[in-house]
C-alpha positions as CSV (number, residue, x, y, z in Angstrom):
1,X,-225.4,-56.3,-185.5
2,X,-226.8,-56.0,-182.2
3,X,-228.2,-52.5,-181.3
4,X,-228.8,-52.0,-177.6
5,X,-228.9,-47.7,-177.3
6,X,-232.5,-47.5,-178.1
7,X,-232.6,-45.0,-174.6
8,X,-230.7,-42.6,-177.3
9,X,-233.2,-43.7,-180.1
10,X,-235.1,-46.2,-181.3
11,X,-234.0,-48.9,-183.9
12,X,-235.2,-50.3,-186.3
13,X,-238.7,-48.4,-186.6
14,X,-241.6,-49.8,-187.6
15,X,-241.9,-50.1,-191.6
16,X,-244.8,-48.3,-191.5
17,X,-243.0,-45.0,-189.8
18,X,-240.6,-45.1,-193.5
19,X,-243.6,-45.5,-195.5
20,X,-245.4,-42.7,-193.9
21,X,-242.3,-40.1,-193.5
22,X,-242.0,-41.0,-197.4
23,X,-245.4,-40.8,-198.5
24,X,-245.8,-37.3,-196.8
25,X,-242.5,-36.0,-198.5
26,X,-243.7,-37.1,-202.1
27,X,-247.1,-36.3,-201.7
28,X,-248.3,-33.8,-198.8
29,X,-246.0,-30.7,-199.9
30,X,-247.9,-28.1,-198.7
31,X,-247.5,-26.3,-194.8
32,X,-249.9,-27.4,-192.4
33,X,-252.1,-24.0,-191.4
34,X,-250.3,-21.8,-194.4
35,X,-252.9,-22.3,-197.2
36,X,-256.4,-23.4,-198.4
37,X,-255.3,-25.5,-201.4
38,X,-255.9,-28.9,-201.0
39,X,-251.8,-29.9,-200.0
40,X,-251.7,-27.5,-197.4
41,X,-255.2,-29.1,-196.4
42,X,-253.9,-32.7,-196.5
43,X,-250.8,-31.4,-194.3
44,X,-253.1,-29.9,-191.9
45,X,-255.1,-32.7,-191.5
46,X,-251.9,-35.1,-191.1
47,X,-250.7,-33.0,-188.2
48,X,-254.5,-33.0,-186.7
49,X,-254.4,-37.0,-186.7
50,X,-251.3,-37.5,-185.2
51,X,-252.0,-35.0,-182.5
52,X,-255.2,-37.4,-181.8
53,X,-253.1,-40.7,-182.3
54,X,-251.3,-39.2,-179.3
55,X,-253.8,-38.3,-177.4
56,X,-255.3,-41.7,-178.4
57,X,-252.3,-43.5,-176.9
58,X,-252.4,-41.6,-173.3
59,X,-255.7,-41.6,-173.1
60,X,-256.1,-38.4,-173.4
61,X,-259.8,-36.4,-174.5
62,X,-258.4,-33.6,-175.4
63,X,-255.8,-33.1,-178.0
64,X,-255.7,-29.8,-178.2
65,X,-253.3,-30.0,-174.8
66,X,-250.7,-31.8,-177.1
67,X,-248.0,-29.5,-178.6
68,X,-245.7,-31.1,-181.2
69,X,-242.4,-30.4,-180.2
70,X,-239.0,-31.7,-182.0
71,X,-237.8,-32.9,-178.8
72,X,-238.5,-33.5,-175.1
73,X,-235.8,-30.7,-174.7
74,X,-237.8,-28.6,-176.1
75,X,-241.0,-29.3,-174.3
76,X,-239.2,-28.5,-170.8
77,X,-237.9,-25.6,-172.1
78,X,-241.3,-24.0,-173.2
79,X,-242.8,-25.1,-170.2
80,X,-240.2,-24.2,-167.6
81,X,-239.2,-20.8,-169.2
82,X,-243.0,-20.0,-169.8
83,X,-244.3,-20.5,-166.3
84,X,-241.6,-19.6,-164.3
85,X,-241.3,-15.8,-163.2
86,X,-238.6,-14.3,-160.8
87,X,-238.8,-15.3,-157.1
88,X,-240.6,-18.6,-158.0
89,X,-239.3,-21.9,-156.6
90,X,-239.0,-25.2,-158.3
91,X,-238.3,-28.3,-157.2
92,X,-236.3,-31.3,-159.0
93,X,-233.8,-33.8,-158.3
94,X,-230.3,-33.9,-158.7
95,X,-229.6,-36.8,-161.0
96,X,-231.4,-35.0,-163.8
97,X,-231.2,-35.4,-167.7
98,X,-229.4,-32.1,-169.0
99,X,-232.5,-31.4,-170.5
100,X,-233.9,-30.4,-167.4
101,X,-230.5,-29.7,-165.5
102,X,-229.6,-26.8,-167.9
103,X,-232.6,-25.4,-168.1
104,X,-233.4,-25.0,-164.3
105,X,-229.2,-23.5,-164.1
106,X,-230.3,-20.9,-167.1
107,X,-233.4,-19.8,-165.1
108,X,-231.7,-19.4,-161.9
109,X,-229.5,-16.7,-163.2
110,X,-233.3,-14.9,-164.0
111,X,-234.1,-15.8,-159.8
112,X,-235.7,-18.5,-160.1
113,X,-234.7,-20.6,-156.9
114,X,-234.7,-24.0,-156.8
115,X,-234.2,-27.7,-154.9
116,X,-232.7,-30.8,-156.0
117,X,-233.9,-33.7,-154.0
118,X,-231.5,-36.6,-153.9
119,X,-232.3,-40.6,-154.8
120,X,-231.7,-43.3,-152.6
121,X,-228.9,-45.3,-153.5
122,X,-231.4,-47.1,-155.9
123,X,-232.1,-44.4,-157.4
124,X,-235.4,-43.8,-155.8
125,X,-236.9,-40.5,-155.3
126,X,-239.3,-40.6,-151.9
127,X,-242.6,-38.6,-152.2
128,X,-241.7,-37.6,-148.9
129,X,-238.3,-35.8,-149.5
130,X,-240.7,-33.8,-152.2
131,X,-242.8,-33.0,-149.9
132,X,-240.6,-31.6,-147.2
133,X,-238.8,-29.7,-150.5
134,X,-242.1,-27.9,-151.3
135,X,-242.0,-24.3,-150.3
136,X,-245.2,-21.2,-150.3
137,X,-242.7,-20.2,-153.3
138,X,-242.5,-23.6,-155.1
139,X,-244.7,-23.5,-158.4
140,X,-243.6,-27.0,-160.1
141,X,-241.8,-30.0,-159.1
142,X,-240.3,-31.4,-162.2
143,X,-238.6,-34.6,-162.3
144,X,-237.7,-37.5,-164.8
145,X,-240.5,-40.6,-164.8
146,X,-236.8,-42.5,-165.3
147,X,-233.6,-41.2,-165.1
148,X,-231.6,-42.1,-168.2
149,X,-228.5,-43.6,-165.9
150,X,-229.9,-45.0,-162.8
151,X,-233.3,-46.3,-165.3
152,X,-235.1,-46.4,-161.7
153,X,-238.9,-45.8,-162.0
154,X,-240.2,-43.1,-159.8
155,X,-243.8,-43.5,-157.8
156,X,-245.2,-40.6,-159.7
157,X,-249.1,-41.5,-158.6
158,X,-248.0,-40.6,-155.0
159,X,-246.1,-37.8,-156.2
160,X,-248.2,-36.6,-157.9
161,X,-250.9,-36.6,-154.9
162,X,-248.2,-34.5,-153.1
163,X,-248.4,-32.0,-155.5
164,X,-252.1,-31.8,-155.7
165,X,-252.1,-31.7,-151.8
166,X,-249.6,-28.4,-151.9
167,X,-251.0,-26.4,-154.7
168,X,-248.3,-27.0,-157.1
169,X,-247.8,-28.2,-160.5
170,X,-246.4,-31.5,-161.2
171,X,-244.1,-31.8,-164.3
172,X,-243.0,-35.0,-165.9
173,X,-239.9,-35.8,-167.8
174,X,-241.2,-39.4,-169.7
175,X,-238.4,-39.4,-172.4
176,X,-237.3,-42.6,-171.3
177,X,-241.1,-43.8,-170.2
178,X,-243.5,-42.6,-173.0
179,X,-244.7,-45.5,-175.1
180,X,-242.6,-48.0,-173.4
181,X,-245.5,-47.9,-169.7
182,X,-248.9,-47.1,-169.9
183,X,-249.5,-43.5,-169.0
184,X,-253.1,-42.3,-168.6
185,X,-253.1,-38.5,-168.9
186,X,-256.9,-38.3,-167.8
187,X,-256.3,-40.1,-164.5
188,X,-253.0,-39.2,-163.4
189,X,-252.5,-36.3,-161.7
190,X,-249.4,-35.0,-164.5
191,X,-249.9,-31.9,-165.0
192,X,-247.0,-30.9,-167.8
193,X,-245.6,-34.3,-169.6
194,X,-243.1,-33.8,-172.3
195,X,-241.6,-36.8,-174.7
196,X,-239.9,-37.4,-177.2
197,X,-240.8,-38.8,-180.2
198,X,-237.6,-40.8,-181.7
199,X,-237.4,-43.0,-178.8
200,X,-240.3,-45.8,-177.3
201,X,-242.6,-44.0,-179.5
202,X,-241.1,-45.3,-182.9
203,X,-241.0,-41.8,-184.3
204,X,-238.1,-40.1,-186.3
205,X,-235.6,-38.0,-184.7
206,X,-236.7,-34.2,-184.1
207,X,-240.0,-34.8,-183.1
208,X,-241.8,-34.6,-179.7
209,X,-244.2,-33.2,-177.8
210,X,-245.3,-31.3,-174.7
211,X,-248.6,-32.1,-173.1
212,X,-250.1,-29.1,-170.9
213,X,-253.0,-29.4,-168.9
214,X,-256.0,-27.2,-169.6
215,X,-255.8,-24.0,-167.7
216,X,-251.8,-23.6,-168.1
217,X,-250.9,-22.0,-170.3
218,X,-246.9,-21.1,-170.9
219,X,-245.3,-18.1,-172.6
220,X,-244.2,-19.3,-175.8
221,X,-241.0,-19.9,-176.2
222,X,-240.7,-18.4,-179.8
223,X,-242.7,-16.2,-181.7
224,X,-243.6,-15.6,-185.3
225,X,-244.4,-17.2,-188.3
226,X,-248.0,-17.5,-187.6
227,X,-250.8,-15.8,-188.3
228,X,-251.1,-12.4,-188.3
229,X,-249.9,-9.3,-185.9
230,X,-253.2,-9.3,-184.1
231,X,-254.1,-12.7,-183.9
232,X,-254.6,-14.1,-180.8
233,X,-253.8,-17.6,-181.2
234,X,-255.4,-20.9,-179.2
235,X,-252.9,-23.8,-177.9
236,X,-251.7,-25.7,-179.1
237,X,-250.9,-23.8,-182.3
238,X,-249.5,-20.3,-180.0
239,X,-246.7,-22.8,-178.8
240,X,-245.9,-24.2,-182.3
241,X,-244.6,-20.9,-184.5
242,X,-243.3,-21.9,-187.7
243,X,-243.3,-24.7,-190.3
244,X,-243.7,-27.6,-188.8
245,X,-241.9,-30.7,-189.2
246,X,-244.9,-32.5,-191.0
247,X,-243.0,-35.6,-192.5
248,X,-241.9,-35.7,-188.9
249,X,-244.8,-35.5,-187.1
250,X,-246.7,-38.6,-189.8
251,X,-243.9,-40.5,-188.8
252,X,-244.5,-39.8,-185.2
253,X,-248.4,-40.8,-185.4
254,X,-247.3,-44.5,-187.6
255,X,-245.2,-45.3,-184.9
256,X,-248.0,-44.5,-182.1
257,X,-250.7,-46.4,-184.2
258,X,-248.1,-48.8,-184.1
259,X,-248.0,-49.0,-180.4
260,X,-251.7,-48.5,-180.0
261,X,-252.3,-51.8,-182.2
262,X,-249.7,-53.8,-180.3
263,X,-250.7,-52.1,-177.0
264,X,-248.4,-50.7,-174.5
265,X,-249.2,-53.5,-171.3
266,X,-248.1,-56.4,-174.2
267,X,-244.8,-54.4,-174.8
268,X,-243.8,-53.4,-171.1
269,X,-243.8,-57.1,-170.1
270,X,-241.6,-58.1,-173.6
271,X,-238.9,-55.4,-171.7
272,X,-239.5,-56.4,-168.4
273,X,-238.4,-60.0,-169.6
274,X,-235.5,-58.7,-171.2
275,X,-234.5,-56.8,-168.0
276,X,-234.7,-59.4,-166.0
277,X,-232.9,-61.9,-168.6
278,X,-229.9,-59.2,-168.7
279,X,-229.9,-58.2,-165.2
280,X,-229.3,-61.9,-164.4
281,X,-226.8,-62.1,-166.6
282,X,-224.6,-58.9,-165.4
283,X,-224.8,-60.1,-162.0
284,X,-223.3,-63.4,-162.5
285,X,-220.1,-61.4,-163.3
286,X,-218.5,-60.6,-160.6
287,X,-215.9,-57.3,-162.1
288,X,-219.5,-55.6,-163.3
289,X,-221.7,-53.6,-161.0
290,X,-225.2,-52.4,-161.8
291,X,-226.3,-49.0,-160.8
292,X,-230.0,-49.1,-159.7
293,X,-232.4,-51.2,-158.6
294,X,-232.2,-55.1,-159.4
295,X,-235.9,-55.6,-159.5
296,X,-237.0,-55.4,-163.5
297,X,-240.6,-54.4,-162.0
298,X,-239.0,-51.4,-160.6
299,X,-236.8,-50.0,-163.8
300,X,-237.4,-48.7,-167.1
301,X,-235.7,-50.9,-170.0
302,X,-232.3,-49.5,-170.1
303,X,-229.4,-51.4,-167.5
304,X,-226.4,-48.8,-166.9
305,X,-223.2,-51.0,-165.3
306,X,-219.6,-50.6,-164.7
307,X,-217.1,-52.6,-165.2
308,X,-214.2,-52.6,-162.7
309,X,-210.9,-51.6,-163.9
310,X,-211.9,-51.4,-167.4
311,X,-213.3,-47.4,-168.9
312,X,-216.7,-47.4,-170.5
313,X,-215.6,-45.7,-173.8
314,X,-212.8,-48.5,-174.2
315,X,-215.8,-51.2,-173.1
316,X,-217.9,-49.5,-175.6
317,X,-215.4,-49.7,-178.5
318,X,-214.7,-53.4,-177.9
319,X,-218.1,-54.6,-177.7
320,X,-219.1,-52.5,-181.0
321,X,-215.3,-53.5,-182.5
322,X,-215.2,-57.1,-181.9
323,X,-219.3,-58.2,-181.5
324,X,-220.7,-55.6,-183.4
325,X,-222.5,-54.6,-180.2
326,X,-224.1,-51.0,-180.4
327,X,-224.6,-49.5,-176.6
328,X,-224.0,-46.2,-174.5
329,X,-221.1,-44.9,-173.1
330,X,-220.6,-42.2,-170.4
């Protein structure tokens, strides 16, 4: 078996993300924040060090700016939905994941406006065409760090500087990006990052998590089942009502410690090989086409072609059929 849709999720993980999911279930019962006794304790404490094993990874000082989450989904909504108010203006691109696509249609039925900036035929997004989108309305311009189809890497530094130079937040989408490049959240200029977990990060599915930067602070997205009536809770607990996903969230931090040991550098030049070995390949065919860039430099590690005269799903069923070849169809 060959299993090539790790942009979906992440396969195998590392043995140590089993061991720890496993070793939480059988012996951290308790709910993280619910309880003195020494499980709820341990649970508390497991949450507390995978919030800094993330915080570790990007560099972070503070990890009280990362919210666990149980997907990037649900990072952009809390922080689109929570900073966004009537008459506000946001600005994104129009080759979007759904996860922020549908979001930014469901807020503009609530008056939020909005402008999608178009890619270059490589799928490049130009700092300048963000610039010139940037209204005395616009409060964040959110866009993916790598769009799951075109897998083009966008210059986010000099985005980012745009951003800073106009006043407005900048909002990163780095499901595709976050343990697979080195991202320094003290350095850039990201303002909202949100990831998900099952992906380059090694974690299991349903986990995630939003980083916010100190002085934002979003409405949360759900209430309840925290604390009491008249307690006025701190991020990033007031953006995670609930139980949380503890078993989850362990798995989450074995699969960053995992990343931090190997280091991130080491593992973007292992895909960037691979890139490059595939994208040579692919070219030399002369029915496929490859949508994006061609430079392995210039992508994240996921290669989206077509091949002419032949339908993706029936391309996708052969090569999973007849090789045993696991990849993405759409």
């Amino acid at each position: 078996m060959i299993y090539l849709d790790n942009a979906a999720t992440s396969f195998p993980k590392p043995e140590t993300v089993y061991k720890k999911v496993d070793y939480i279930l059988r012996n951290i019962g308790g709910n993280p924040g619910r309880a003195s006794h020494r499980m709820a304790i341990e649970a508390s404490r497991a949450v507390f060090d995978a919030r800094e094993a993330v915080a570790k990874l990007f560099s972070l000082s503070d990890s009280s700016r990362i919210v666990f989450t149980k997907n990037a989904t649900e990072g952009i909504n809390i922080a689109l939905k929570g900073l966004l108010k009537p008459s506000d203006h946001v600005v994104t691109t129009s080759f979007e994941h759904n996860s922020v696509a549908k979001t930014i249609h469901t807020i503009e039925k609530a008056g939020i406006k909005t402008t999608k900036v178009r890619p270059d035929k490589f799928g490049f997004i130009s700092p300048a065409s963000i610039s010139v989108a940037i209204t005395n309305q616009t409060k964040i311009v959110c866009l993916s760090h790598a769009s799951n189809v075109f897998g083009t890497l966008q210059p986010i530094d000099e985005i980012a500087a745009v951003c800073k130079s106009k006043g407005v937040l900048f909002m990163l989408d780095a499901a595709q990006t976050a343990g697979a490049l080195p991202i320094d959240l003290n350095a850039s200029g990201i303002d909202i990052l949100a990831a998900t977990g099952h992906k380059a990060l090694f974690g299991p599915q349903g986990t995630g998590f939003l980083y916010i930067k100190e002085g934002i602070e979003p409405e949360p997205l759900v209430s309840g089942g925290t604390g009491e009536l008249d307690l006025v809770l701190e991020t990033p607990e007031r953006l995670e009502s609930g139980t949380m996903n503890t078993p989850g969230i362990g798995g989450l931090m074995a699969g960053v410690e995992f990343l931090i040991g190997v280091g991130v550098d080491k593992v973007r030049a292992h895909e960037e090989s691979l890139i490059s070995m595939i994208l040579s390949g692919l070219t030399e065919i002369p029915e496929v086409s490859v949508i994006g860039t061609l430079k392995a430099n210039q992508r994240a590690s996921l290669v989206a072609f077509n091949i002419k005269n032949v339908k993706p799903g029936d391309a996708g069923k052969r090569l999973d059929d007849e090789f045993s070849i696991m990849v993405r169809t759409g």
